[in-house]
C-alpha positions in Angstrom: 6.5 -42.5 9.0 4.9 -39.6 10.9 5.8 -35.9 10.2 5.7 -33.9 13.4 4.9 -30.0 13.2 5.4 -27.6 15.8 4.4 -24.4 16.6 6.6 -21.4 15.0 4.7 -19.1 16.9 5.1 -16.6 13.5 2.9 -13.6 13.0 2.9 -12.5 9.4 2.6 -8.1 9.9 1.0 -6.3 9.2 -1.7 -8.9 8.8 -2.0 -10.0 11.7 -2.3 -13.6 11.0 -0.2 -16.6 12.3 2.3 -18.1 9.7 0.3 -21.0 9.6 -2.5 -20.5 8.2 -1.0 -17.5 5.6 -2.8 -18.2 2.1 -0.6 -19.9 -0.6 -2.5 -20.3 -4.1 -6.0 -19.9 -2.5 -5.3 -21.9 0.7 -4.2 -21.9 4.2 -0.6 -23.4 4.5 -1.1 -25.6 7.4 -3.9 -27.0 4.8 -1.6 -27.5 2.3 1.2 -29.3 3.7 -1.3 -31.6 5.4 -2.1 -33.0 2.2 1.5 -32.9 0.8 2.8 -35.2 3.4 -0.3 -37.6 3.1 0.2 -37.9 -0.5 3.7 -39.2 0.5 2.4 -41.2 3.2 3.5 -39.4 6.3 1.5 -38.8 9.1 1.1 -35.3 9.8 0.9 -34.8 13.7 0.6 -31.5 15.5 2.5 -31.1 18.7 3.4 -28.1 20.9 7.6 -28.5 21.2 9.7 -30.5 19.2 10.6 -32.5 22.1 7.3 -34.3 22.1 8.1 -35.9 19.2 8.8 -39.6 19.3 9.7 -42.7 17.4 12.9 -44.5 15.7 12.1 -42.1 12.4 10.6 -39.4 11.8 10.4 -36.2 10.2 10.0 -32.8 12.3 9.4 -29.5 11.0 7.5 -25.6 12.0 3.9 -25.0 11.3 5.6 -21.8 9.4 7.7 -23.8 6.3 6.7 -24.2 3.0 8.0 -27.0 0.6 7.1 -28.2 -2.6 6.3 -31.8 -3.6 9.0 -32.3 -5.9 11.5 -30.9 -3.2 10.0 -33.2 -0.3 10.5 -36.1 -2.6 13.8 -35.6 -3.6 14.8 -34.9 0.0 13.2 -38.0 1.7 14.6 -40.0 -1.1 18.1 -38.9 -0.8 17.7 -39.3 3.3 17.0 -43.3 2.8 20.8 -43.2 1.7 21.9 -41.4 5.2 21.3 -42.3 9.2 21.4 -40.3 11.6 20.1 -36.5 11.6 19.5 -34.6 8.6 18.5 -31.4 7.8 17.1 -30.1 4.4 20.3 -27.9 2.7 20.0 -26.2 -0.3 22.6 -24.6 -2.1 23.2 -20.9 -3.3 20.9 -20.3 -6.2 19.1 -17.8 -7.8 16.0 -19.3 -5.9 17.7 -18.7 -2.3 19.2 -15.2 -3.1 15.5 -14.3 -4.1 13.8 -15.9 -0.8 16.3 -16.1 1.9 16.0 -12.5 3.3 14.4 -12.7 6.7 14.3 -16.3 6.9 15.9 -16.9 10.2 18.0 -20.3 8.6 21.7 -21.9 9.5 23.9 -21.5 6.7 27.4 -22.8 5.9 29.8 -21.3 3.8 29.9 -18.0 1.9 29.1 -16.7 -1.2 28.5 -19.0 -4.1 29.1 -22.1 -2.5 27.4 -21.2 0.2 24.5 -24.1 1.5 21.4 -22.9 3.5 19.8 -25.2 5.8 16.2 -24.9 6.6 14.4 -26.4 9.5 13.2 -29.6 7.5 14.5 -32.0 9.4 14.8 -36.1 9.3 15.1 -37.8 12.9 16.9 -41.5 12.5 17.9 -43.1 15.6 17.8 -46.7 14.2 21.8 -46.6 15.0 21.4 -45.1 18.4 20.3 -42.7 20.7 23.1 -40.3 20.8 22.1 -38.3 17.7 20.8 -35.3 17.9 16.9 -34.5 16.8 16.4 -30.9 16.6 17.5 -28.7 13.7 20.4 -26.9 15.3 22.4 -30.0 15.6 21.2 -31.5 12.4 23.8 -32.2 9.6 22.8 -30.5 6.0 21.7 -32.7 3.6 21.7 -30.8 0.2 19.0 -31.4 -2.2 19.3 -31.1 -5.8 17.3 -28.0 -7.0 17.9 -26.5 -10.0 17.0 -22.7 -10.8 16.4 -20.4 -13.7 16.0 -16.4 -13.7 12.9 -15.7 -15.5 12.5 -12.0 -17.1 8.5 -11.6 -15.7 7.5 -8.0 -16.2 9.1 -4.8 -17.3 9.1 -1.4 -15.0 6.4 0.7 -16.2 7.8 4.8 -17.6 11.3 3.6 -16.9 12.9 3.9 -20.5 15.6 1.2 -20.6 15.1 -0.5 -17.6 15.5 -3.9 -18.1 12.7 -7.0 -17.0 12.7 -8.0 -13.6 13.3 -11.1 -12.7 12.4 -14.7 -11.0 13.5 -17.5 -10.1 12.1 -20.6 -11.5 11.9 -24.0 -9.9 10.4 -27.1 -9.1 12.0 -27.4 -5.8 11.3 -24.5 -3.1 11.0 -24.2 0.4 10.6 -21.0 2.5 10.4 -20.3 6.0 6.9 -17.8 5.9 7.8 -14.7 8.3 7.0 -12.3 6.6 4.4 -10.9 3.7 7.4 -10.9 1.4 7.7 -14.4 2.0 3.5 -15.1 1.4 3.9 -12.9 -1.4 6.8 -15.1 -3.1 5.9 -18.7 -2.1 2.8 -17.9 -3.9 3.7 -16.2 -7.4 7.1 -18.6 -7.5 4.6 -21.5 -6.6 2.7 -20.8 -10.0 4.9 -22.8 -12.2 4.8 -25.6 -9.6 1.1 -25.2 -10.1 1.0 -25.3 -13.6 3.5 -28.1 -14.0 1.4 -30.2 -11.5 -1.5 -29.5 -13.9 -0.2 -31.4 -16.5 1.7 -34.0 -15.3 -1.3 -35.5 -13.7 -1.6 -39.1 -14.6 -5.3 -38.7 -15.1 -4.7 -35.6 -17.2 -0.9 -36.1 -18.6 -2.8 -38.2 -21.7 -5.8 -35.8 -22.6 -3.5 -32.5 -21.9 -1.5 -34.4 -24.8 -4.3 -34.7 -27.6 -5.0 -30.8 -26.3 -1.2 -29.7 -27.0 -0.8 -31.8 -30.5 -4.6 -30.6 -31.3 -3.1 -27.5 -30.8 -0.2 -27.8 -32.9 -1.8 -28.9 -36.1 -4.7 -26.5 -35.9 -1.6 -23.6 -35.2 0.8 -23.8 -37.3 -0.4 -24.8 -40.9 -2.7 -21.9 -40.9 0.7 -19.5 -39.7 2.7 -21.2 -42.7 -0.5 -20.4 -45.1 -0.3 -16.9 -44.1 3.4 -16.9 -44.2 3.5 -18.0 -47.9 0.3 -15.9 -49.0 2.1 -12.4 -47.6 -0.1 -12.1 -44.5 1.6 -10.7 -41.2 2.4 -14.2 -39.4 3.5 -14.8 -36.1 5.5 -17.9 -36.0 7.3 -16.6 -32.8 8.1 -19.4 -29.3 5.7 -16.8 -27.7 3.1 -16.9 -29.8 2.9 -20.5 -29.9 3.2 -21.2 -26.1 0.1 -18.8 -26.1 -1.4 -20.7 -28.5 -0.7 -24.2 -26.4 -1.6 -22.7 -23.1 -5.2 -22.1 -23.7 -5.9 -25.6 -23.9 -4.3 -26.1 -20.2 -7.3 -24.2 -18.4 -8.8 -26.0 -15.2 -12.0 -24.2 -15.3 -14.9 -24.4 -12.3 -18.6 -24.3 -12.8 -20.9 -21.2 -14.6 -18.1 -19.5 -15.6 -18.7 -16.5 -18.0 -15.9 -15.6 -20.0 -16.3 -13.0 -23.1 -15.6 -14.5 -26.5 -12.7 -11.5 -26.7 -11.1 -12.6 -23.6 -7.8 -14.8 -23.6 -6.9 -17.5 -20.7 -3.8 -19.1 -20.7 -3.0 -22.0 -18.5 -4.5 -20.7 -15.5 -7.2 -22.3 -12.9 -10.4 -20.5 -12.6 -13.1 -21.3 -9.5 -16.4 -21.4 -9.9 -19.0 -18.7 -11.2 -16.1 -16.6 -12.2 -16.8 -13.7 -14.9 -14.4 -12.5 -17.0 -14.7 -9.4 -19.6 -14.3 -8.2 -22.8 -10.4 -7.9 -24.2 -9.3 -9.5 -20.6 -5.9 -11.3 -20.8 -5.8 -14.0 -17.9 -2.1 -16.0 -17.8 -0.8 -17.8 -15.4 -2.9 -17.3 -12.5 -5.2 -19.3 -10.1 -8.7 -17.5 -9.6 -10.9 -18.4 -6.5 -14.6 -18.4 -6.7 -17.0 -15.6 -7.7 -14.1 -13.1 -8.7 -15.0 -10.1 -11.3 -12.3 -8.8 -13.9 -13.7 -5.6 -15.5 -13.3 -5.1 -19.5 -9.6 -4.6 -20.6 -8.3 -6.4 -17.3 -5.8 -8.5 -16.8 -3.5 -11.0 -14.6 -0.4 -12.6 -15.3 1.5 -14.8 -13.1 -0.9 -13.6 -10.2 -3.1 -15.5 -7.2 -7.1 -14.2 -6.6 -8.9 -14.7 -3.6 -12.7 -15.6 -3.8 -14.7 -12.8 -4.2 -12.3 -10.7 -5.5 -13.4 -7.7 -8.1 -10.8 -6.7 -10.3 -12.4 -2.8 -11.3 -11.3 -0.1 -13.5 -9.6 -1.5 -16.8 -7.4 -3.5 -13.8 -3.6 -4.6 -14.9 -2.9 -7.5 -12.0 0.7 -8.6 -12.4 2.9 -10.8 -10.0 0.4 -9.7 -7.2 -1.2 -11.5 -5.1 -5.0 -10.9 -2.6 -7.3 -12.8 0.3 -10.7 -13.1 -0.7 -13.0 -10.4 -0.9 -10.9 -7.7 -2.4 -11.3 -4.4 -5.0 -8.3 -3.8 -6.6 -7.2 -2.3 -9.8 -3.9 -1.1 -11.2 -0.8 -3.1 -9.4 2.0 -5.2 -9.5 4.6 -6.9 -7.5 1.9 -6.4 -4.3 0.1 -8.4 -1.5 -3.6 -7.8 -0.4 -5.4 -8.9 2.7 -8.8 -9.5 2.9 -11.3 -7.1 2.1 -8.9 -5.0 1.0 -9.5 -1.9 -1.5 -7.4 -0.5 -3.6 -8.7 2.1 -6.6 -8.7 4.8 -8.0 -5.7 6.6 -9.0 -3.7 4.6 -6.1 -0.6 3.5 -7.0 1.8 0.9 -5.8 5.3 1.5 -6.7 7.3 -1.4 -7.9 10.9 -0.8 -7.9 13.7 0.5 -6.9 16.6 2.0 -9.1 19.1 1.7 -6.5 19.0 -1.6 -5.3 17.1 -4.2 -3.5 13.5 -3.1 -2.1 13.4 -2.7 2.2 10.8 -3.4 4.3 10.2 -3.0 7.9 10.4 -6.6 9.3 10.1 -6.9 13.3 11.8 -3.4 14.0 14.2 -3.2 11.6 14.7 -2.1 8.1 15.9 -5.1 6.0 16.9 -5.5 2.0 14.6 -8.2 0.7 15.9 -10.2 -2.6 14.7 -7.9 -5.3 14.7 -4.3 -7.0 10.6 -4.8 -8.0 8.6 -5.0 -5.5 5.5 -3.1 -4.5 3.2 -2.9 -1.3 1.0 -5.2 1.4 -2.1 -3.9 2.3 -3.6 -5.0 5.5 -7.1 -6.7 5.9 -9.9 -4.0 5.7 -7.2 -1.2 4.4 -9.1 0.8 2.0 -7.0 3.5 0.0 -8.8 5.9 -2.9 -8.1 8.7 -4.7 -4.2 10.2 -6.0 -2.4 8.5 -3.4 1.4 7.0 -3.8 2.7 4.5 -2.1 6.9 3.7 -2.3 8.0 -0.1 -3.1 7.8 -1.9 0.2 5.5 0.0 2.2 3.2 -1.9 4.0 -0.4 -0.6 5.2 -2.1 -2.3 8.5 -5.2 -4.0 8.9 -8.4 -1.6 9.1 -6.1 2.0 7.8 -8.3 4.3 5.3 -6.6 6.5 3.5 -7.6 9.3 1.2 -6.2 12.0 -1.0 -5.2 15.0 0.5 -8.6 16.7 1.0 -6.7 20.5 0.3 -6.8 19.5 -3.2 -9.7 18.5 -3.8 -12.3 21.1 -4.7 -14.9 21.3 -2.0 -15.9 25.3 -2.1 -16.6 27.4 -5.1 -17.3 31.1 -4.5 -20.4 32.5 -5.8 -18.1 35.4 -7.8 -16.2 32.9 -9.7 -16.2 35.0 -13.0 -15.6 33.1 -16.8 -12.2 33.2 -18.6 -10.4 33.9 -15.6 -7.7 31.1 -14.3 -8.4 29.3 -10.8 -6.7 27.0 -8.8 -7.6 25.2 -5.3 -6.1 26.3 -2.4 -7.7 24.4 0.7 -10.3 23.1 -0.8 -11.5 26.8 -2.0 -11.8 27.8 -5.6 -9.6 31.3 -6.2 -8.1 33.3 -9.1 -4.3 32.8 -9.7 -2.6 35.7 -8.6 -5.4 37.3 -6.5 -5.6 38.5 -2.9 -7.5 35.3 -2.1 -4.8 33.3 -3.4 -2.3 34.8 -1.7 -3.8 34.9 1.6 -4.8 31.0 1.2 -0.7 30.6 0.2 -0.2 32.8 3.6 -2.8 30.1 5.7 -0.8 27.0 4.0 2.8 28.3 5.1 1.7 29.6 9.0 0.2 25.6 9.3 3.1 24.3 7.7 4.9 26.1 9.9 3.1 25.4 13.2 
């Protein structure tokens, strides 16, 4: 059966780049749903309307959709059951609360039991020619997918906040318009990922011997230590840790400190990791850096990515070719930068993060979310950005250069308090002072 794709004619800001080819775990998605459909023998064929397509059966969908495997499957297997014209339907989940904001989707029903229909759509005309076969006369077929909220990281200096959260599923689809979308499809996509991993039938058997290998080298030596009076950690956590760094898919001349952890994650090839770096959950592209004391959980890195400054990478996502250090929550484009004392805020204690999506200011799914920084963006020095801002492509931006200390008098005398005022060195409570507080408030006030 051939799979015909049409042109969504998406642009993901501030990127610039067309929805197509928007980068989900390390590659393109036009890339990646090529291969999805072969591997469940469809024909992928590009056309430019959805009237060109053709046939007794098909299936038709945008260049701009993502879907998982295990959701393709399940829908092409319940659609053998049905004729006519069906459209993909999921119903109201944590999954779709998280990703449906700014989708542009039919939807039927209201609150829980309400069904969203994405443009996924299955073209049978065996029984005649009178059915429809485009998505807005399509009937909803749903799909089983199950979800589960997953506590991922806690807000940093907010005492009692609780853990965000995420969704967690097999089956997922998302229509990409916007970077909140290529930010989600890729850090939800990391337990597909990792699932995928080891349920391969060339892998499934040896990823077994790894995990019992595992097991009996783990816990008699936590029971010894339990019954001699040692501190033991026989903790679910501790032992998944344990399992997971036998699931590593690693690539060629990699150099990774004895002190550093990996835990179920994919690295590329020549990739160097530090001392003390913690690496979960993630898949690393080729040639990437992560300084001592990094780390990255549940995050995606592009190829020659450098990860600088005792970097904490969590939930985030970057193209190739980035410098980035503290942030989470956040979406990087290529060659972007990002050091310093620049910081990302995460979250919002008053409700779901906005963003500016095609004019408007729109609520996205979640309370913890950070920034997008365009390709080429370069940000250094004290510089705060709030949750949801997004940067465009080529923008430098620097700290305030007022206070930072460019001028120091040559009478600058010892024991005597200064402070910078435009960039000038002066005595607290002098004339000089005064008349540099005098020059800020006339510019202010101009």
């Amino acid at each position: 059966m051939k799979a015909f794709i049409y042109p969504s004619h998406t642009v993901i800001e501030p990127l610039g780049d067309p929805a197509s080819v928007s980068r989900i775990l390390n590659e393109p998605l036009d890339v990646q749903m090529d291969r999805l459909l072969r591997r469940l023998e469809l024909e992928p064929v590009r056309i430019d309307d959805p009237s060109q397509a053709s046939g007794e059966k098909y299936l038709l969908l945008p260049d701009n959709l993502y879907v998982t495997g295990a959701l393709l499957y399940e829908f092409l297997k319940a659609a053998r059951h049905v004729s006519g014209t069906v459209a993909l339907g999921l119903a109201e989940s944590p999954f779709t609360r998280f990703t449906t904001p700014m989708q542009e989707l039919r939807s039927e029903g209201e609150g829980d039991q309400r069904i969203w229909i994405y443009p996924l759509v299955r073209v049978d005309r065996s029984k005649g020619s009178a059915e429809p076969t485009d998505y807005e006369g399509a009937r909803p077929l749903v799909t089983r997918a199950k979800a589960w909220n997953v506590a991922v990281w806690r807000a940093q200096d907010v005492p009692g906040r609780p853990r965000q959260h995420m969704p967690v599923t097999l089956h997922q689809a998302i229509r990409i318009e916007s970077w909140y979308h290529v930010w989600a499809a890729n850090v939800l996509s990391l337990p597909v990922w990792g699932a995928r991993q080891a349920f391969q039938p060339r892998r499934a058997a040896w990823l077994i011997l790894k995990i019992l290998w595992a097991l009996v080298t783990y816990l008699p030596v936590q029971l010894v230590r339990a019954l001699t009076g040692f501190h033991a950690t026989l903790s679910s956590a501790t032992l998944v840790q344990h399992v997971g760094r036998h699931i590593v898919v690693r690539g060629k001349r990699c150099r990774i400190h004895p002190t550093a952890t990996v835990i179920a994650s994919e690295l590329g090839d020549d990739v160097e990791i530090g001392p003390y770096c913690m690496v979960a959950l993630s898949v690393i592209g080729d040639h990437v850096t992560i300084d001592p004391w990094g780390e990255s959980l549940n995050s995606v890195i592009g190829s020659g990515t450098h990860l600088i400054h005792r970097p904490a990478f969590n939930a985030a996502v970057c193209y190739p070719g980035c410098r980035v250090s503290l942030v989470q929550a956040s979406l990087f484009g290529r060659n972007a930068s990002f050091g310093g004392e620049v910081r990302a805020y995460d979250l919002n204690l008053k409700g779901p993060v906005t963003i500016e999506h095609r004019g408007k200011v729109v609520a996205t799914g979640t309370s913890g979310l950070g920034a997008c920084i365009g390709h080429e963006a370069q940000l250094w020095g004290r510089i705060s950005l709030a949750p949801g801002r997004a940067i465009p492509n080529g923008v430098m931006i620097i700290e305030d250069p007022n206070v930072v200390l460019q001028r120091i008098p040559a009478d600058v005398k010892p024991g005597v308090i200064h402070a910078i005022r435009q960039g000038v060195l002066v005595p607290v409570g002098s004339n000089r002072e005064a008349k540099a507080r005098a020059s800020e408030a006339g510019s202010s006030t101009a």
